[in-house]
VEXVONU-112218 format. One record per atom (N, C-alpha, C): atom name; x, y, z. Coordinates in pm, 1 decimal, decimal comma, always signed. Layout:
VEXVONU-112218
NODE   atom       east      north         up
NODE     CA          X          Y          Z
...
end
This chain:
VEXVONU-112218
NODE   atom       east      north         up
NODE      N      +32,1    +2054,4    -2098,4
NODE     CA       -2,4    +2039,3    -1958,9
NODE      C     -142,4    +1979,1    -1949,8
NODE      N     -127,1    +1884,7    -1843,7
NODE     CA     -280,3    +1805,1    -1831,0
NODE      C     -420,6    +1927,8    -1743,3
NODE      N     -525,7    +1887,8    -1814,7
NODE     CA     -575,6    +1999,3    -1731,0
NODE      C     -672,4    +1976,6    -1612,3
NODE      N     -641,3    +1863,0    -1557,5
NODE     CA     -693,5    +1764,1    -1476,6
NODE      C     -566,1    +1694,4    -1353,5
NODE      N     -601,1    +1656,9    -1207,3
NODE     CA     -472,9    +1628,8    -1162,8
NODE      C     -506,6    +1493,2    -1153,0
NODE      N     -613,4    +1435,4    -1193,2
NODE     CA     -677,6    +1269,3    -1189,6
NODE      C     -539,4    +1214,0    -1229,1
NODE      N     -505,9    +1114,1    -1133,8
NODE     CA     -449,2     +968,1    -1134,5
NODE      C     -248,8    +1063,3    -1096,0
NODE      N     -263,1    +1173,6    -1078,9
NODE     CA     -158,8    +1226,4     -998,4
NODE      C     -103,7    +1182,4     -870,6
NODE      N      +10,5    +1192,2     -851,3
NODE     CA      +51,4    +1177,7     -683,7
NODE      C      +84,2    +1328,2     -645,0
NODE      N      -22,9    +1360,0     -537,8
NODE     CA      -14,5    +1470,3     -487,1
NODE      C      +71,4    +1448,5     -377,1
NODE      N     +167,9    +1571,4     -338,6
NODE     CA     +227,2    +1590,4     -251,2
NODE      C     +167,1    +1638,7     -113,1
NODE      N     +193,8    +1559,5      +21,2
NODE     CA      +77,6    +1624,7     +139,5
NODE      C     +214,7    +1710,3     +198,0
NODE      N     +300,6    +1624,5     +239,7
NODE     CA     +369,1    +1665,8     +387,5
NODE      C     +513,5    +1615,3     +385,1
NODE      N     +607,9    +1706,2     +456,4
NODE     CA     +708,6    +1646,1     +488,2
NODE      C     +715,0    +1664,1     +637,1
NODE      N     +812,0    +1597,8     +715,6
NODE     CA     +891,7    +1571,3     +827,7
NODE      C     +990,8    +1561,3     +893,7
NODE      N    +1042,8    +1613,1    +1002,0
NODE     CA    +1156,8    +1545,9    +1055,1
NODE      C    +1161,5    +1516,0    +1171,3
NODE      N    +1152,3    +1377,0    +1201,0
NODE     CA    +1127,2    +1340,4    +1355,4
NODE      C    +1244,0    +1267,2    +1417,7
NODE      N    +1320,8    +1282,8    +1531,8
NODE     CA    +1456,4    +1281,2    +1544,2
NODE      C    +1539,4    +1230,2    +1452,1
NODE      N    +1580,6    +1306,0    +1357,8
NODE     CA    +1695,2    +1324,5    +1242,0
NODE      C    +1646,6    +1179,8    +1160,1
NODE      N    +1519,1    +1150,4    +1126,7
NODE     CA    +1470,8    +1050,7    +1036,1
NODE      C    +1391,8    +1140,6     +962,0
NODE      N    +1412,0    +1203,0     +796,1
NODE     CA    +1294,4    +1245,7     +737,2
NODE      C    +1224,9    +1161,9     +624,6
NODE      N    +1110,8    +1217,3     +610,4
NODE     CA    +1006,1    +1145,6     +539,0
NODE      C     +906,1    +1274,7     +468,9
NODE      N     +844,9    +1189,9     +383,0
NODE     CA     +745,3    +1279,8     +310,1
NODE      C     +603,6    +1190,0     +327,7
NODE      N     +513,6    +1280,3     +314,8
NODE     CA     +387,6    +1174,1     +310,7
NODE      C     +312,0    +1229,1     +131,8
NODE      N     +273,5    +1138,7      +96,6
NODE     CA     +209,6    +1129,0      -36,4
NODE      C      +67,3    +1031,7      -49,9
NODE      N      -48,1    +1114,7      -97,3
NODE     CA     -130,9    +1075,3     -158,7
NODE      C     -115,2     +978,2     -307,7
NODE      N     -170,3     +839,0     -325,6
NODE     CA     -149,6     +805,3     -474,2
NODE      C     -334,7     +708,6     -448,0
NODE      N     -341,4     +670,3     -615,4
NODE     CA     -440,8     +565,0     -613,4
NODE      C     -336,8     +461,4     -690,8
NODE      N     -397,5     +342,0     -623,1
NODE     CA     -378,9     +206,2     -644,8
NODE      C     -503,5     +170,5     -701,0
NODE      N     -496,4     +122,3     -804,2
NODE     CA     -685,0      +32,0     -873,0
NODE      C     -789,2     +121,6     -855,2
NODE      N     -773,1     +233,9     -856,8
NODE     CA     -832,9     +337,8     -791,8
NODE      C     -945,6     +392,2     -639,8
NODE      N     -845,6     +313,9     -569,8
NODE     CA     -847,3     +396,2     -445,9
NODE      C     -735,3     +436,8     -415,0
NODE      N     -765,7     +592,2     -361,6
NODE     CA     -680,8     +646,9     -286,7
NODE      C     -635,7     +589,1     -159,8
NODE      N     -459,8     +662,0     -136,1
NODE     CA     -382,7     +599,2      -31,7
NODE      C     -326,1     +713,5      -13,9
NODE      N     -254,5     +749,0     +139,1
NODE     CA     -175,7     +797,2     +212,4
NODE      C      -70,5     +736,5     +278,5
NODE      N      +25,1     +781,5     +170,6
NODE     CA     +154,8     +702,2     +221,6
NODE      C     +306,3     +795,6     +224,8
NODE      N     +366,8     +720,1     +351,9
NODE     CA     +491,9     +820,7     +478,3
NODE      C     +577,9     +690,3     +406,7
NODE      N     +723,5     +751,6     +378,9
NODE     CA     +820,6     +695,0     +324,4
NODE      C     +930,8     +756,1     +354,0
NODE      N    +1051,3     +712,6     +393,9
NODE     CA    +1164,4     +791,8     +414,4
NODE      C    +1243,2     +881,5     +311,2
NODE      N    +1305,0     +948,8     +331,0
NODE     CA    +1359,6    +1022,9     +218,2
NODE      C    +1496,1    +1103,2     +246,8
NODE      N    +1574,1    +1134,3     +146,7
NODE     CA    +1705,1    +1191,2     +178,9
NODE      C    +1692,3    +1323,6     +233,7
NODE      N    +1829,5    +1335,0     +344,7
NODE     CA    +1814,1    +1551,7     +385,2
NODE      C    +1730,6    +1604,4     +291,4
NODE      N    +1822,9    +1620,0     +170,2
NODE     CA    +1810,6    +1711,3      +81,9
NODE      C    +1667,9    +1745,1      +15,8
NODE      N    +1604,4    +1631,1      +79,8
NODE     CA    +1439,9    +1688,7       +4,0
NODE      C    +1403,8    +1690,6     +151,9
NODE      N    +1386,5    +1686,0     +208,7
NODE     CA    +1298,2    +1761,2     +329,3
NODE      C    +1307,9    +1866,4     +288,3
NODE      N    +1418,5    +1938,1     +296,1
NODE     CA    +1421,8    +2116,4     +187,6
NODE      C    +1365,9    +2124,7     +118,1
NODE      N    +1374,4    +2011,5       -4,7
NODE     CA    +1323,1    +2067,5     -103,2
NODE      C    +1185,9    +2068,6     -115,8
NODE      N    +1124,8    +1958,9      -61,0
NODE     CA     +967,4    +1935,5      -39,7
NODE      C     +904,6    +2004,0      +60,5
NODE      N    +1010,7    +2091,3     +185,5
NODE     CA     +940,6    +2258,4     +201,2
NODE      C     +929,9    +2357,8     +109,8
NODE      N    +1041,0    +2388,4      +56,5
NODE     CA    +1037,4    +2493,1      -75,7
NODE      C     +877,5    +2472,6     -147,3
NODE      N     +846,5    +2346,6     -169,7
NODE     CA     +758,7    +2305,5     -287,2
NODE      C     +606,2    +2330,6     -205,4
NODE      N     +591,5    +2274,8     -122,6
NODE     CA     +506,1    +2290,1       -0,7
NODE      C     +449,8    +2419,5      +68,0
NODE      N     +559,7    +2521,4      +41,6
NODE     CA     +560,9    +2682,0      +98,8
NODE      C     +529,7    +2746,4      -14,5
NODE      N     +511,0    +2717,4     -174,2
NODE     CA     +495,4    +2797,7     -305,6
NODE      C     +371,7    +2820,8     -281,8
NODE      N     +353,8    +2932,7     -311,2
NODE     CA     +214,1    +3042,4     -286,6
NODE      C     +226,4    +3123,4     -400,3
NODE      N     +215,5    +3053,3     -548,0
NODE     CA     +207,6    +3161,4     -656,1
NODE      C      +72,8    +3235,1     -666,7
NODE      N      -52,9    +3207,3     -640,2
NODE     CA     -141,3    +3266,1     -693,9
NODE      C     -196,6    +3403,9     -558,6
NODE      N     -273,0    +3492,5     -632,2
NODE     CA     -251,0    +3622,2     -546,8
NODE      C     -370,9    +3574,8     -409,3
NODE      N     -463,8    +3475,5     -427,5
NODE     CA     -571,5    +3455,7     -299,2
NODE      C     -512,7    +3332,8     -221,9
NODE      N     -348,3    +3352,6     -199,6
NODE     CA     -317,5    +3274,8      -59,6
NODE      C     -404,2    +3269,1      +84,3
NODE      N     -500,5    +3337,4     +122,4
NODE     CA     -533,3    +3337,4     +257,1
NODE      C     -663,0    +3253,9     +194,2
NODE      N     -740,1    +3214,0     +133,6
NODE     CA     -900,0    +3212,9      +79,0
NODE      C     -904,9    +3089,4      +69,3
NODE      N     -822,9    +2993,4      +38,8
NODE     CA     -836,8    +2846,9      +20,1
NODE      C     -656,5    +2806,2      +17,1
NODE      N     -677,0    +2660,3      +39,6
NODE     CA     -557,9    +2581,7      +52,1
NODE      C     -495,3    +2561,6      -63,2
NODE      N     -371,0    +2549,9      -94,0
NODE     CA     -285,2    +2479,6     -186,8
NODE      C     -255,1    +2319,0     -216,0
NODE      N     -311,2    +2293,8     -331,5
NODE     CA     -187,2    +2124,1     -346,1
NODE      C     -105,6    +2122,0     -478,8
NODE      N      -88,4    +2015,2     -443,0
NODE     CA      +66,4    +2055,5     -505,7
NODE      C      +41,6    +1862,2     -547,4
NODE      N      +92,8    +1837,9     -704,9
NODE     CA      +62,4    +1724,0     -733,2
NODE      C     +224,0    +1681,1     -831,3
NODE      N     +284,3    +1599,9     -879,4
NODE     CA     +371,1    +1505,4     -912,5
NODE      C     +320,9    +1532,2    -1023,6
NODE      N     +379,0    +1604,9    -1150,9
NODE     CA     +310,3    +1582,7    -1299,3
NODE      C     +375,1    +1459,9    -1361,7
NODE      N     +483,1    +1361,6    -1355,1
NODE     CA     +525,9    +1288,0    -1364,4
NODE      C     +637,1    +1285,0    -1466,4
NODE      N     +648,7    +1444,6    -1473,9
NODE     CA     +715,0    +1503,6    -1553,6
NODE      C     +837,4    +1559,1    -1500,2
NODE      N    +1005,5    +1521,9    -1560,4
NODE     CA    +1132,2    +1536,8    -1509,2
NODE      C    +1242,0    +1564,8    -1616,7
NODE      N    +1315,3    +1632,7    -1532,6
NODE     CA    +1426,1    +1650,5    -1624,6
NODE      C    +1606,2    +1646,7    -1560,4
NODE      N    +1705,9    +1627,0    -1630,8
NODE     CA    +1817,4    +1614,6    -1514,6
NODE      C    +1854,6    +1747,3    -1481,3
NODE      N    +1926,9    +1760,1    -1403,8
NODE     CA    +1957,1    +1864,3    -1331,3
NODE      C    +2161,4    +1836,6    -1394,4
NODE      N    +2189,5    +1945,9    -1505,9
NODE     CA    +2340,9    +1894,6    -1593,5
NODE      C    +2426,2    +1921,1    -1475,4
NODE      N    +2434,8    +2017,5    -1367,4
NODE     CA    +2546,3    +2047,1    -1319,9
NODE      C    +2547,1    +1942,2    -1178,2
NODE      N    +2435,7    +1866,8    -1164,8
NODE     CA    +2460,5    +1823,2    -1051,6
NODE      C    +2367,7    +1639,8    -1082,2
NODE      N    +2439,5    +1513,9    -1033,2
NODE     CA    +2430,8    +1419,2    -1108,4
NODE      C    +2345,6    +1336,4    -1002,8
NODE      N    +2327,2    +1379,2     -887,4
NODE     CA    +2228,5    +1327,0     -792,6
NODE      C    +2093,7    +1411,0     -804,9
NODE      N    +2094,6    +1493,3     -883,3
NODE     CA    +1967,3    +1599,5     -852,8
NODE      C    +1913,7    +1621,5     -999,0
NODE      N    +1737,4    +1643,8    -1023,4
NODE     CA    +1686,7    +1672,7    -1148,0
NODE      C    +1564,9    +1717,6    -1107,1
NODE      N    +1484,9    +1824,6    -1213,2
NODE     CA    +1401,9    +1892,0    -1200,5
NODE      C    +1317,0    +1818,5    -1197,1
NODE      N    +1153,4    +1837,0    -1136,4
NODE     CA    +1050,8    +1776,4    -1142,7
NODE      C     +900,4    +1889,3    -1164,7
NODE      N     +832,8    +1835,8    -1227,9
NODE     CA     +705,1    +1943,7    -1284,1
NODE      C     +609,6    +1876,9    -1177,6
NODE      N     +553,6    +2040,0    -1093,3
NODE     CA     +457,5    +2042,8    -1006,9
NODE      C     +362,7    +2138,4    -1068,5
NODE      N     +262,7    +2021,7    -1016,3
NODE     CA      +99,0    +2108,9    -1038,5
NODE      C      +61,9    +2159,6     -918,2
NODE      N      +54,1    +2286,1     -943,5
NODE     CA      +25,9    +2376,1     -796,1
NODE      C     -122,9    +2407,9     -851,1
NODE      N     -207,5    +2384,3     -741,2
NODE     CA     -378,9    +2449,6     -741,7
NODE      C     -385,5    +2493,6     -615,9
NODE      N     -493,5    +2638,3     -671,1
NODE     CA     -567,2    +2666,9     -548,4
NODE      C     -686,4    +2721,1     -657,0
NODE      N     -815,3    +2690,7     -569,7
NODE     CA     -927,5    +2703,8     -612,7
NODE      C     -935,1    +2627,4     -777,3
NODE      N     -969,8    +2768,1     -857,3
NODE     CA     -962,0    +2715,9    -1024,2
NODE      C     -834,3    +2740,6    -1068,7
NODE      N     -731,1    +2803,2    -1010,9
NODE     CA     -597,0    +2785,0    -1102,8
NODE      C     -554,9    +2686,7    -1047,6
NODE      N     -460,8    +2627,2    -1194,6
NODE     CA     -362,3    +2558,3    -1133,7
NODE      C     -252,8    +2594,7    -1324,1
NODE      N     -141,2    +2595,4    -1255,7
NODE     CA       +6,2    +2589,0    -1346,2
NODE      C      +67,7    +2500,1    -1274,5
NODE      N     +184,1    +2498,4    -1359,0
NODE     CA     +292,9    +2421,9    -1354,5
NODE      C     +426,4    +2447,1    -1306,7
NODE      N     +485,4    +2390,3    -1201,6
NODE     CA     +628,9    +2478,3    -1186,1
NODE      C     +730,2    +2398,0    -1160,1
NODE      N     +885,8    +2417,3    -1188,9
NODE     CA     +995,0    +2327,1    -1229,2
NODE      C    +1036,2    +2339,9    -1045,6
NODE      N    +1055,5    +2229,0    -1002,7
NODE     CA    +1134,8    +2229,1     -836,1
NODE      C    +1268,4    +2117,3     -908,6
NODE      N    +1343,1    +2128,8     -775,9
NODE     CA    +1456,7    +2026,3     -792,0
NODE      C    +1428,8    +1968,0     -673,5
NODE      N    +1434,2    +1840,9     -694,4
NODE     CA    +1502,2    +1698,7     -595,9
NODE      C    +1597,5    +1616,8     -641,5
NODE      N    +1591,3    +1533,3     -527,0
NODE     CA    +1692,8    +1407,9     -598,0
NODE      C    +1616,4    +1310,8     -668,6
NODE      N    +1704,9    +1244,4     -768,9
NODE     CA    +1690,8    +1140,6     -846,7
NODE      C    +1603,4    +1023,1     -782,2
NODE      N    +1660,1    +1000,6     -615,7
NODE     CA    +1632,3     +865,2     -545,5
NODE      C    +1452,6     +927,3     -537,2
NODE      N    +1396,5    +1041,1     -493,2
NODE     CA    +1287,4    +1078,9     -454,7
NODE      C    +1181,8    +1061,3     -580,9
NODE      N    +1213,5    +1063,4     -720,0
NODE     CA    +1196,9    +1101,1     -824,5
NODE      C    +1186,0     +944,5     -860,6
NODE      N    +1269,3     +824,8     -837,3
NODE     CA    +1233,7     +745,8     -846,8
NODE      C    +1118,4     +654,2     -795,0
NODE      N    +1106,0     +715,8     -645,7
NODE     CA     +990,3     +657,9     -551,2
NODE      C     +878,4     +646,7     -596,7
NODE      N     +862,4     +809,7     -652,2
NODE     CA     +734,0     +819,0     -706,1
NODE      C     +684,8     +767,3     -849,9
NODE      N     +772,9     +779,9     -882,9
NODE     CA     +757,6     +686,6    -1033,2
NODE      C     +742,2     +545,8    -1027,9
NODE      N     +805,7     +464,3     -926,5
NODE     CA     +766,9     +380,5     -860,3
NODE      C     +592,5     +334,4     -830,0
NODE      N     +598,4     +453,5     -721,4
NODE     CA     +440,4     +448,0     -657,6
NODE      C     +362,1     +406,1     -792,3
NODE      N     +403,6     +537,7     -886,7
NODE     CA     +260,8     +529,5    -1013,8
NODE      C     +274,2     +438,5    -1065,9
NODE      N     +366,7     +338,7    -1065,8
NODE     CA     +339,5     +207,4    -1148,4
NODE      C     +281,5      +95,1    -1094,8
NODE      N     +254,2     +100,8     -957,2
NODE     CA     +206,6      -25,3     -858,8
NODE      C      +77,1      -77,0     -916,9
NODE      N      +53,7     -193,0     -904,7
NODE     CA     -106,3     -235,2     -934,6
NODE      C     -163,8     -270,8     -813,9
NODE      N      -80,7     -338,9     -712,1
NODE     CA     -176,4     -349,3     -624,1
NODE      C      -91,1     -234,9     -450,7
NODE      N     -146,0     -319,8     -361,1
NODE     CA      -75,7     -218,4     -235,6
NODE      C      +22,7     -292,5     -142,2
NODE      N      +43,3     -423,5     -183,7
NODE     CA     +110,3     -537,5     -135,5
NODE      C     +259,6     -484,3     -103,2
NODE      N     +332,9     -427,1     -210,8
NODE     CA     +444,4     -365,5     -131,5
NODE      C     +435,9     -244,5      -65,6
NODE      N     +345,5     -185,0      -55,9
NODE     CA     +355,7      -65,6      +14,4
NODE      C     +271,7      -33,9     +176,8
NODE      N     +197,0     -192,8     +183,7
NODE     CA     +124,0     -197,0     +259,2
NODE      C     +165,1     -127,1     +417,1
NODE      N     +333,5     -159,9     +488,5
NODE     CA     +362,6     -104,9     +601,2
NODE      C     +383,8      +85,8     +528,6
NODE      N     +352,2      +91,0     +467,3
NODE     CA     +358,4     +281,5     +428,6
NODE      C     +279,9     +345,3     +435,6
NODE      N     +184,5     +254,1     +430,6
NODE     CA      +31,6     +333,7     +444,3
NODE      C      -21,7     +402,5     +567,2
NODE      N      -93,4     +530,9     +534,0
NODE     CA     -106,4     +537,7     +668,2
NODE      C     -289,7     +568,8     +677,8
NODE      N     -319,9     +506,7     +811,3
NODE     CA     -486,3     +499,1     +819,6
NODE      C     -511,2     +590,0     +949,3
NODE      N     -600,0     +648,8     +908,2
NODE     CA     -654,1     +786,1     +981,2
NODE      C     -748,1     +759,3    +1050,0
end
């Protein structure tokens, strides 16, 4: 396990705004950071609450949680659209590691994202605050 979440895609947010969902994700490009909203299947709006709502460590009220993309996956045997993915959960100085399931298509996005060099395709995803 890395003991650092540098050059991670952290997970911010999911959504559902009339029956269109999406997730929003932090990544760096050339190293700047980006905030980027992308559509995504039912089945992970669930799952990217599940992942989003994990509160392993015992000082939940004291500081915030994130939750980062270790870039680390595995298939999921009984089911051929779906495979595990390794999340880095921090709050404060801990952080571990924990196995969630999504789909394959979500799993690809982000693997995607981390390979971009520049922001040219992702430019309408971005979002500016």
């Amino acid at each position: 396990m890395r003991d650092t979440n540098e050059h991670m895609i952290e997970l911010l947010d999911t959504s559902r705004t009339n029956n269109a969902y999406s997730a929003t994700v932090q990544l760096e490009v050339d190293g700047t950071p980006y905030k980027v909203k992308f559509g995504i299947q039912i089945p992970d709006y669930s799952n990217l609450k599940r992942i989003l709502e994990y509160r392993p460590f015992e000082n939940t009220g004291v500081a915030p949680y994130r939750y980062f993309f270790a870039l680390s996956y595995s298939n999921d045997s009984t089911n051929e659209e779906l495979a595990n993915i390794a999340v880095r959960v921090e709050q404060l100085g801990q952080h571990k590691q924990y196995e969630f399931t999504v789909t394959k298509k979500f799993i690809a996005n982000l693997l995607w994202f981390n390979e971009l060099e520049n922001i040219e395709p992702i430019h309408e995803l971005i979002i500016t605050e």
